[in-house]
C-alpha positions, 0 to 999 in steps of 0.5 A: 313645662308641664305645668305650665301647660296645665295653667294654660289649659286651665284658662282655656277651659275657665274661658270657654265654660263662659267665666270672667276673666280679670287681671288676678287671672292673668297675673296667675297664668304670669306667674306660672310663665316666670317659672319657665326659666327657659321661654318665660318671658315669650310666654309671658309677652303671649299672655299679656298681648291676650290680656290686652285683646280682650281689653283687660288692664294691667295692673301694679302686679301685672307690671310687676311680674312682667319686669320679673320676666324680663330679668329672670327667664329666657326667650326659648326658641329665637326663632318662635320669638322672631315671630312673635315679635314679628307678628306684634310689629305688623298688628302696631304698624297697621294705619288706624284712620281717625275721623277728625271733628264731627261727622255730617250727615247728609240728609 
């Protein structure tokens, strides 16, 4: 949807004239996705894997709007949502390492 896409433009500019970002912001933008009733909710998976890259927390709203995705909109294309699933599963399943106790350093 068109708006939709001005929402994301919007967000692209406000990020790249250096402004702060927050939840409030994100939870605007999740708004706009719950009203493509046709790939909402891909949209919206999308915008929370960025909130949560850039470290941002969800909260009670974000959730909220989330579960509203997941009952009322629609996955758009199934092939666009294979991949985005696809991709999410490959980032998760990476090995992290963990140094277990403390590190020593040689002298």
């Amino acid at each position: 949807s068109s708006d939709l896409r001005t929402c994301f433009e919007i967000f692209k500019e406000i990020v790249r004239k250096g402004h702060r970002v927050k939840e409030e912001t994100f939870n605007i933008l999740l708004m706009a996705c719950i009203k493509d009733k046709d790939a909402g909710f891909r949209y919206t998976l999308q915008v929370w894997r960025q909130m949560v890259k850039l470290g941002i927390k969800p909260d009670c709203i974000s959730y909220n709007l989330l579960l509203r995705a997941t009952r009322d909109c629609g996955i758009g294309d199934p092939l666009a949502m294979n991949n985005l699933l696809l991709q999410a599963q490959s980032e998760v399943s990476v090995p992290l390492k963990v140094n277990a106790g403390r590190r020593v350093q040689k002298s």
